[in-house]
N, C-alpha and C positions, 0 to 999 in steps of 0.2 A: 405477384403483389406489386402495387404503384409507386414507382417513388417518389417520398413526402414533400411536402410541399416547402419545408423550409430548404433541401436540399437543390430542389430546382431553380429558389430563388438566389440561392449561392451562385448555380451556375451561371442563370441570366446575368447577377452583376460582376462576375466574372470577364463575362462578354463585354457588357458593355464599358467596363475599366481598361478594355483593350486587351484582353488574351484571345489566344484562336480559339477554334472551334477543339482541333485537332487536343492540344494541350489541355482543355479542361476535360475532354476525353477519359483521356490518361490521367488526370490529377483526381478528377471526381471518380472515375471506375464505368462510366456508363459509357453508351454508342453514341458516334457521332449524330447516326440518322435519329435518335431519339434528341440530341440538340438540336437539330434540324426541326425536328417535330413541335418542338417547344418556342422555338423560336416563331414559326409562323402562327399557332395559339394566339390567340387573344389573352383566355385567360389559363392561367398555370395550373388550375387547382386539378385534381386526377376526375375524370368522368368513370361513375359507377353504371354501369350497365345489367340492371336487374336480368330480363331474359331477353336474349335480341327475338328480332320476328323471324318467325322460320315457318316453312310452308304448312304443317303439322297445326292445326287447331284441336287446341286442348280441353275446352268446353267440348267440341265436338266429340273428341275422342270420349269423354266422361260420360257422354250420353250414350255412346256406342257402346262401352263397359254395361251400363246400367241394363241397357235394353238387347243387350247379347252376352250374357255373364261367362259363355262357353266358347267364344270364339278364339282362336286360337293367335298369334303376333303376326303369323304369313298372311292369315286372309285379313286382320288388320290392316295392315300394311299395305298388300293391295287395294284393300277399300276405299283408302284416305291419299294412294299413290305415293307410300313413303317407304323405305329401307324397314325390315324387320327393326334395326337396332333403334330407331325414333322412335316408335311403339314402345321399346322398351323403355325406353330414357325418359321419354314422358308420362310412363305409369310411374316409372322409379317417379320421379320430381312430385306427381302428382300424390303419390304412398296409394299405390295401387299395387296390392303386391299377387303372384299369383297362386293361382289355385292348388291347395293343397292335398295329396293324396287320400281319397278316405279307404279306411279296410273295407275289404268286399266280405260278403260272406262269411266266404273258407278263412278269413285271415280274422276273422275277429272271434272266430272258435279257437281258443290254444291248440285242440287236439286236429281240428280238422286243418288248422294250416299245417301241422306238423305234417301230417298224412300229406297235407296237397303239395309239401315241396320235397318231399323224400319221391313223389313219382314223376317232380315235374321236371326233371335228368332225361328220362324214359319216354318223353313225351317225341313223338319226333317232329317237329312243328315245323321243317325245313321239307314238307311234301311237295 
């Protein structure tokens, strides 16, 4: 969170009534390099940065969603040349959310899932 604007304008005329940098530090609670930073501003007021630019296009990806509903974040990712985890981040943001399990068969029969997972112990799938 930014610190408000009435508090920075304390500090500025702090400064310029002749205190240091150092002391209003310590009297206000903030860093120096954050006086520093305000000091060379033009204007004080805190800059809100909706979503910066990153290499990742989001219209694109939303197309890619649309027109590959089953692709997986890895070949995403590769496709658009970005980390698995920006795939994620930009379906999160976008409320893309993912694909949910459906029952097969055997799982939407009560009895036949019962059966299917009493033998699937037995099954030896590590051949």
């Amino acid at each position: 969170m930014s610190y408000s604007l009435d508090l920075r304008q304390k500090v500025i005329t702090y400064l310029e009534n002749g205190g240091s940098i150092t002391k209003a530090a310590k009297i206000f609670g903030i860093g120096r390099a954050t006086i520093y930073r305000w000091l060379n501003r033009q204007n004080l007021e805190p800059t809100k940065v909706e979503r910066r630019q990153r290499k990742l296009d989001w219209k694109a990806l939303e197309k890619d969603v649309q027109e590959n509903p089953d692709a997986k974040l890895i070949e995403r990712a590769k496709k658009f040349g970005v980390h698995p985890t920006a795939i994620w981040y930009a379906l999160n943001k976008i409320q893309i959310t993912r694909k949910k399990k459906e029952l097969r068969y055997r799982e939407r029969n009560r009895e036949e899932r019962i059966k299917y997972y009493r033998i699937l112990p037995y099954q030896n799938v590590w051949k």
